[in-house]
C-alpha positions in Angstrom: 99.5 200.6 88.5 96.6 198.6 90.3 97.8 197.3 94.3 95.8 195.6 96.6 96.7 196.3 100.3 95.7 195.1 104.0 95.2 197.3 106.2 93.0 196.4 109.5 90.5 197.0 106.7 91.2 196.5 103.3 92.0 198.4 100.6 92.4 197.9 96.1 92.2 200.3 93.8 94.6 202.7 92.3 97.7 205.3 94.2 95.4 207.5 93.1 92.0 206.1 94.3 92.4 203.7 97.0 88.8 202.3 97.9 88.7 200.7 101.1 86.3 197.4 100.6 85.3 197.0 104.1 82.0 198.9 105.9 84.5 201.1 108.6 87.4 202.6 106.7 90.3 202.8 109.5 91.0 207.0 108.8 86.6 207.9 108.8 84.5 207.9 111.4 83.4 205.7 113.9 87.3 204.7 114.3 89.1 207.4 113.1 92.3 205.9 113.7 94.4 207.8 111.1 94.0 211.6 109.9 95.0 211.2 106.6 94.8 214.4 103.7 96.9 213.8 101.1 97.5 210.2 101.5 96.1 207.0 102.7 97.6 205.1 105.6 97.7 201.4 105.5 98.6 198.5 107.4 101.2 195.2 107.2 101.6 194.7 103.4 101.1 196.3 100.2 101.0 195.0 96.7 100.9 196.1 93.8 101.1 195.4 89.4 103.9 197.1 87.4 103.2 195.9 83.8 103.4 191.9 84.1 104.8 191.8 87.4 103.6 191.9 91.2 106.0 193.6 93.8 104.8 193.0 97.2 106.2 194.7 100.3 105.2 193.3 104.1 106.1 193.1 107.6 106.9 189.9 109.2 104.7 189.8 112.0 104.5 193.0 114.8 105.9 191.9 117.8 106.4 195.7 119.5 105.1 198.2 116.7 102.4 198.3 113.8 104.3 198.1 110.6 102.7 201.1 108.1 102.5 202.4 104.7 101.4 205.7 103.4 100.3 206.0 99.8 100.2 209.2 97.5 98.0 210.1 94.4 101.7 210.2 92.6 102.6 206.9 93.6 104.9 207.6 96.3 105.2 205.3 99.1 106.5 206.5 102.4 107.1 202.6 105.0 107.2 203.4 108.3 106.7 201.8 112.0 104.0 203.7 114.6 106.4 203.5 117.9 103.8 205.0 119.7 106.5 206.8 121.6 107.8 203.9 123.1 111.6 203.3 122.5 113.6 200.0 121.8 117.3 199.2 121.5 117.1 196.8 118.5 114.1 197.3 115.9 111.9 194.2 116.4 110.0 194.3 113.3 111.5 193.1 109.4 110.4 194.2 106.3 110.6 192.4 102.9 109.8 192.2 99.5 108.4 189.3 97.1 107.8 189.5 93.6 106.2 187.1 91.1 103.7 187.1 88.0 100.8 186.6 90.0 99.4 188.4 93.2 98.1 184.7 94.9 102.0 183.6 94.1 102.9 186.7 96.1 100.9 186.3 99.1 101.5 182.7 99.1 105.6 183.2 99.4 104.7 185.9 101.5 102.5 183.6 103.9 105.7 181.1 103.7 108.2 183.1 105.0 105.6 185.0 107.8 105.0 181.2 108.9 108.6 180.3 109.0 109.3 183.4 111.3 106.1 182.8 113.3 104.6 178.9 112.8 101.2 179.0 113.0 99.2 178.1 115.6 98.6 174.1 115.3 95.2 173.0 116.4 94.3 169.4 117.4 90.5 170.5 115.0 88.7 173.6 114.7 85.4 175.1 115.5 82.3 173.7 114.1 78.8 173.7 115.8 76.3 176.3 116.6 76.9 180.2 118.1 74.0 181.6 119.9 75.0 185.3 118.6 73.2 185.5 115.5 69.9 184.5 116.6 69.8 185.3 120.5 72.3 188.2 120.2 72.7 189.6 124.0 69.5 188.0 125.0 70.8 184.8 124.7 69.2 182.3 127.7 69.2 178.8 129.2 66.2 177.7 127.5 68.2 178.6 123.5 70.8 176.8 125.0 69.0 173.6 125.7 66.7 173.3 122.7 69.5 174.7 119.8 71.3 171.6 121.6 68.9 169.1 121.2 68.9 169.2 117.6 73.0 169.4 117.4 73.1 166.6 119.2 71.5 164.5 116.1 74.3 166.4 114.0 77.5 164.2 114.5 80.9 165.8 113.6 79.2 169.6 115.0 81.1 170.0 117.9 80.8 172.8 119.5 78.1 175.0 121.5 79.1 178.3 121.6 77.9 180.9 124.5 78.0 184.0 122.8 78.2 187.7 124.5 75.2 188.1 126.6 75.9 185.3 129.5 77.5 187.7 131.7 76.2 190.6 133.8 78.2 193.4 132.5 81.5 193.5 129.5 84.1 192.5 132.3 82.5 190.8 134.8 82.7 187.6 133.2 82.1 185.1 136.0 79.2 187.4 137.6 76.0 185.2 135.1 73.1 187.0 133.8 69.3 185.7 135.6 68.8 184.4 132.0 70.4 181.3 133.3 68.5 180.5 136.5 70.0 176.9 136.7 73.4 178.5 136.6 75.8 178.5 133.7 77.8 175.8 135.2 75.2 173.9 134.9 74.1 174.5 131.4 77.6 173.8 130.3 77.6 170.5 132.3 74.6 169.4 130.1 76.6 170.4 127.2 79.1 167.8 128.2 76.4 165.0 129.1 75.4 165.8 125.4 78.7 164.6 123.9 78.8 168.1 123.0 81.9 170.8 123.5 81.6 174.3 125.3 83.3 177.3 123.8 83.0 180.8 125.1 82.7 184.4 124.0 84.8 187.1 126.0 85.8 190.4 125.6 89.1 190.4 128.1 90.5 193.6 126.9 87.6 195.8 127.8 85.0 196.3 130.6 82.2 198.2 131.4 81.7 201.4 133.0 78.6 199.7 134.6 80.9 196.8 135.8 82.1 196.0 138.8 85.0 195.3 137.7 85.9 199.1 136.5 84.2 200.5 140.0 86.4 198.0 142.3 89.5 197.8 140.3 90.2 201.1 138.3 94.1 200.6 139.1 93.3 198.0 136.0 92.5 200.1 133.6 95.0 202.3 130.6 95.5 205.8 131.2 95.1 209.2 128.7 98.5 211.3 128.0 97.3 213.2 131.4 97.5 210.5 133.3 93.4 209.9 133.6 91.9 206.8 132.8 91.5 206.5 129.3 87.5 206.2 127.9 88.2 205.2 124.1 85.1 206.8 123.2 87.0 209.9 123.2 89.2 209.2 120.2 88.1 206.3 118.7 84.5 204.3 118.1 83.4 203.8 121.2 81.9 199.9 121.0 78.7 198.1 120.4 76.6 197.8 123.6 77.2 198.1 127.6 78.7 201.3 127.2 80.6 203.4 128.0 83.8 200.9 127.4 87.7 201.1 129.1 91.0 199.3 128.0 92.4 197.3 130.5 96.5 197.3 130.9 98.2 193.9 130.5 101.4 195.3 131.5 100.1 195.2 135.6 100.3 192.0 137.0 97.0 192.6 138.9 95.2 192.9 135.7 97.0 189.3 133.9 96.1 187.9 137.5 92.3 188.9 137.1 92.0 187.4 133.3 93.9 184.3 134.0 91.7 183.5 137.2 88.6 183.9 134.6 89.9 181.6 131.8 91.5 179.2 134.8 88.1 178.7 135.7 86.4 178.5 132.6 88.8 175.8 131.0 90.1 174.0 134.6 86.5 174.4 136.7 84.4 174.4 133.6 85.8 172.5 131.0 85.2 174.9 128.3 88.0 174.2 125.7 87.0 177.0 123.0 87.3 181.3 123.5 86.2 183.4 120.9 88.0 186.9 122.1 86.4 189.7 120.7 87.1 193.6 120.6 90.7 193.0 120.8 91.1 196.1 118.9 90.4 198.1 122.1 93.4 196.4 123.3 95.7 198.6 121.3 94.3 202.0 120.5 96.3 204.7 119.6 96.8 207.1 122.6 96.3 204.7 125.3 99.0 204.8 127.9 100.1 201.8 130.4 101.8 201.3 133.3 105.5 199.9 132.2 105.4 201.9 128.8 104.7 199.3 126.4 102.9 199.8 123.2 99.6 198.4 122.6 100.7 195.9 120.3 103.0 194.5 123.5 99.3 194.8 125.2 97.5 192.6 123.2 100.4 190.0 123.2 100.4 190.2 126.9 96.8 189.7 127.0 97.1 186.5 124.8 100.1 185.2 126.4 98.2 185.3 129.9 95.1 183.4 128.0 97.3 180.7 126.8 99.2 180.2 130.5 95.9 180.0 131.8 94.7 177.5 129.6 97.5 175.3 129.5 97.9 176.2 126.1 95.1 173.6 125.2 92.3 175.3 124.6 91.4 176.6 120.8 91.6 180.6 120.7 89.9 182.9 118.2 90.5 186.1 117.8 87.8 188.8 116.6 88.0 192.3 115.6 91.6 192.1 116.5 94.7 193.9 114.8 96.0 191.0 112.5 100.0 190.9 112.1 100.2 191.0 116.4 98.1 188.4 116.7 100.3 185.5 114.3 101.1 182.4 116.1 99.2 183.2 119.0 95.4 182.5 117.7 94.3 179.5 115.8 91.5 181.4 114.3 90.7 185.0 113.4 87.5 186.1 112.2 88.3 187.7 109.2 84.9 189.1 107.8 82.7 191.8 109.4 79.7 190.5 111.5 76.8 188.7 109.6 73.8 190.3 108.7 71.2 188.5 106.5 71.3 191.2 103.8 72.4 190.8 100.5 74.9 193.6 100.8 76.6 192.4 103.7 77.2 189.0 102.3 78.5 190.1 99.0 81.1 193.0 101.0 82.0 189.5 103.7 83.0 187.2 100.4 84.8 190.7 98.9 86.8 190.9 102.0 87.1 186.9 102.6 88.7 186.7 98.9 91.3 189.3 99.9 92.2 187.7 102.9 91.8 184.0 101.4 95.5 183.5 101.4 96.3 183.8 105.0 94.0 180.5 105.1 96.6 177.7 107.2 99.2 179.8 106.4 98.5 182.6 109.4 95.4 181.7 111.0 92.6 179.5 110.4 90.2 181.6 108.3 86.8 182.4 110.2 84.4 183.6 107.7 81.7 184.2 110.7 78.4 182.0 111.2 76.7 180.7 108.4 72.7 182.1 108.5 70.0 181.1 106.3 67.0 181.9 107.8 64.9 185.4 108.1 65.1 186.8 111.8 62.2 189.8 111.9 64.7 192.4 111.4 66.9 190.6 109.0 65.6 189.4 105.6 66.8 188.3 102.4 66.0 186.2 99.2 66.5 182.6 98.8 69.2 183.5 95.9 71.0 185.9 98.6 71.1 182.7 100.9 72.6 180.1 98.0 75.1 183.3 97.2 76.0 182.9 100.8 76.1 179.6 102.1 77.8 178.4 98.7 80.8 180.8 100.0 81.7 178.4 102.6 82.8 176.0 99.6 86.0 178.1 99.9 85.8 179.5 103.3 85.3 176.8 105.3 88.1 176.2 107.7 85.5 177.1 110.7 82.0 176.1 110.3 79.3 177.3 112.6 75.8 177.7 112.2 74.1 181.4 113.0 70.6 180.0 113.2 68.0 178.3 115.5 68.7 175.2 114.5 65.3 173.7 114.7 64.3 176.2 111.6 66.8 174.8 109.6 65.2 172.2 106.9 66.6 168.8 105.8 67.7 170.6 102.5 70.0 173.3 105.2 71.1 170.7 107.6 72.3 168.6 104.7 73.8 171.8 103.2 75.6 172.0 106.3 77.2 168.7 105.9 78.6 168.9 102.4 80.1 172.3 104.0 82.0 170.1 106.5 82.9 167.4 103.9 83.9 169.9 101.8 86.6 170.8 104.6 88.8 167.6 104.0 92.0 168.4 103.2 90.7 171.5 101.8 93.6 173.3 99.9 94.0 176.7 97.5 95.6 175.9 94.3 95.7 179.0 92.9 93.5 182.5 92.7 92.9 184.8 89.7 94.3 188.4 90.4 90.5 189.9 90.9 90.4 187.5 93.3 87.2 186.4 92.0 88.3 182.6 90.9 89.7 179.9 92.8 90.8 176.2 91.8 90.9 173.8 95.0 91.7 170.8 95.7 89.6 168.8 99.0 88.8 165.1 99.4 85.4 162.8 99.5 85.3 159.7 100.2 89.3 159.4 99.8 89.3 160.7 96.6 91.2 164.2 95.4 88.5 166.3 93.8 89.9 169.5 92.2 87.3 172.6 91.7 87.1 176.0 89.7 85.0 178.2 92.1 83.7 181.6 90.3 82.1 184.2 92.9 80.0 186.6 90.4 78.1 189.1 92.6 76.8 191.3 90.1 74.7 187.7 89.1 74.3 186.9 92.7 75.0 183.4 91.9 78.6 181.5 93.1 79.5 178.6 90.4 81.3 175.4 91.5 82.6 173.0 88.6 84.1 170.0 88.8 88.0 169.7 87.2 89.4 166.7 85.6 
């Protein structure tokens, strides 16, 4: 019996040997969500081989409560929903199963009926462009701005600028700007515009900062422990990144959807930015956080994006980033659904491993973000030039986002025009089918009006990604 399963981090393997395939299993430290012994808890879906035959059983969507497995070494199966304590007089979420000969026929009826229950959301395009994260990371200032955008302005059809963490003072003070931007970030983002160019955003709106001002002048904002105290996450579950220490803030207050709509009103209305990358949308929903009208955290998060789109108009292109998955369907366009880049070879080969699992929710749940594509050394981040084509030749099949990671003016002609059969590569870009060890794909995309069909082969243990040309 051999299953593959999602779970905020995904699993394959065996009942009796799950291996999860991402760097933070969900029940081991730093998260430590689940306490499992004897079992492994997982999340939204499982699937699994009996003979000739795939069985898959899944949520449709999480509107109030996290849909969950259990698995046992004897191949029991114990489905439940985590209520979180919170009660409701009809049970929101449904459960079905699929079956079929193949696991990508599976997930693909799967995907269907999700999509019928919860359409997608439609975007006019998608993101592609250059992020400042992966080069600048928080010390991102005015000056990488303005020269990373004079060379994308010579890059028609690359979009976007996007203003990665590190703009803003402190995690929740979003409209209080760093002194990295002496001119004013208003005024950066206006030479965006002048540029022909498009502004999208990073923000973090279901977190701040202890440091902020924002948790000393409005703790009324904030989710609460079991004893009624304000609840630092760090406590029972990883406690972030950077800025620390960080605190949830509770959607269910008005004062609190008041505060984030007046930030995205201003960024999308006053601004003009028309692109938000939300990230640590996990802290949104931790287990054990407690909010003011007794929702559950999965209500949270959808309260949080529902506030985000009312702001915006519904216009502007949202992606989600280290957010639970099934809560977020049909209210992102995107969802990052990789861990962050590194230029190591280990981290690309465990992003493709986790990018082939997910492959199928591609247009069917979200557009697939397979995070920035970097080929160039930073001092503290090195690999080989056969790590980089193992890499960059992924976003053949992952390419329904496209940004670049890099300073762009390191890029060569050979990587800028690398870049460009990426986005070509994009048109029309459909999955035809995927072998059960997920490791080949047949597509179908266009060029130059004409239907080219592919057989993609990812073979990490050669380091080397093959694309051939069908007939």
């Amino acid at each position: 019996m051999v299953f593959t399963l999602n779970s905020e981090r995904p699993y394959i393997g065996t009942f009796a040997n799950p291996q999860c395939i991402a760097r933070c299993p969900d029940n081991k430290p730093p998260y430590s969500i689940t306490n499992d012994h004897g079992f492994c808890t997982l999340y939204n879906y499982l699937a699994f081989k009996i003979e000739n035959n795939w069985i898959l059983i899944g949520f449709i969507g999480s509107q109030k409560y996290q849909g969950c497995f259990r698995i046992y070494p004897d191949g029991k199966i114990e489905i439940f929903a985590d209520t979180e304590n919170v009660s409701a007089e009809k049970f929101p979420e449904q459960l079905l199963v699929v079956d079929a000969e193949s696991l990508f026929e599976c997930r693909k009826q799967f995907g269907n009926i999700i999509n019928k229950k919860f359409p997608m959301l439609k975007a006019d395009t998608s993101l592609t462009g250059w992020c400042s994260w992966y080069c600048c990371y928080e010390k991102v200032s005015e000056k990488d701005i303005a020269e990373n955008l004079e060379r994308l302005k010579l890059m028609p059809g690359f979009d976007y600028v996007l203003i990665d963490d590190g703009y803003q003072t402190h995690m929740g003070d979003w409209l209080r700007f760093s002194d990295k931007f002496p001119c004013g970030l208003p005024n950066v983002i206006k030479k965006i515009h002048e540029a022909g160019k498009k502004t999208a955003i990073w923000v973090a709106p279901f977190i701040c900062s202890g440091e902020s001002s924002l948790f000393k002048e409005h703790p009324e904002f904030l989710a609460k422990d079991k004893n009624g105290d304000i609840l630092r996450p760090d406590k029972i579950t990883y406690e972030g990144w950077r800025d620390l220490p960080w605190y949830s803030l509770d959607f269910s207050k008005q004062e609190t959807r008041n505060y984030i709509s007046h930030v995205f009103r201003y960024f999308y209305k006053e601004l003009g930015i028309t692109a938000f990358k939300l990230d640590s949308m996990y802290w949104g929903a931790i287990r054990g956080a407690k909010y003011h009208k007794n929702i559950t955290g999965i209500e949270n998060i959808r309260l949080g994006l529902e506030t985000i789109q009312k702001a915006t108009d519904g216009n502007a292109y949202i992606l989600g980033c280290n957010a639970p998955l099934w809560p977020c369907i049909g209210m992102v366009h995107g969802m990052r659904l990789a861990d962050d880049v590194i230029r190591w070879q280990n981290r690309f080969h465990e992003n493709v491993k986790l990018l082939l699992n997910r492959l199928w929710m591609s247009k069917s749940l979200f557009q697939l973000d397979p995070d920035c594509i970097c080929i160039q050394d930073l001092e503290n981040q090195k690999a080989s030039w056969d790590d980089y084509k193992f890499h960059r030749n992924s976003f053949f099949i992952f390419c329904d986002i496209l940004m670049s990671g890099d300073y762009l003016n390191s890029l060569n002609e050979e990587n800028i025009n690398f870049l460009y059969e990426c986005y070509k590569h994009r048109n029309d870009f459909k999955i035809e089918w995927q072998s059960d060890d997920l490791n080949t794909v047949i597509c179908f995309h266009t060029e130059n009006n004409l239907p080219i069909k592919e057989k993609i082969t990812i073979l990490p243990s050669e380091n080397r990604i093959l694309i051939e040309k069908i007939n």
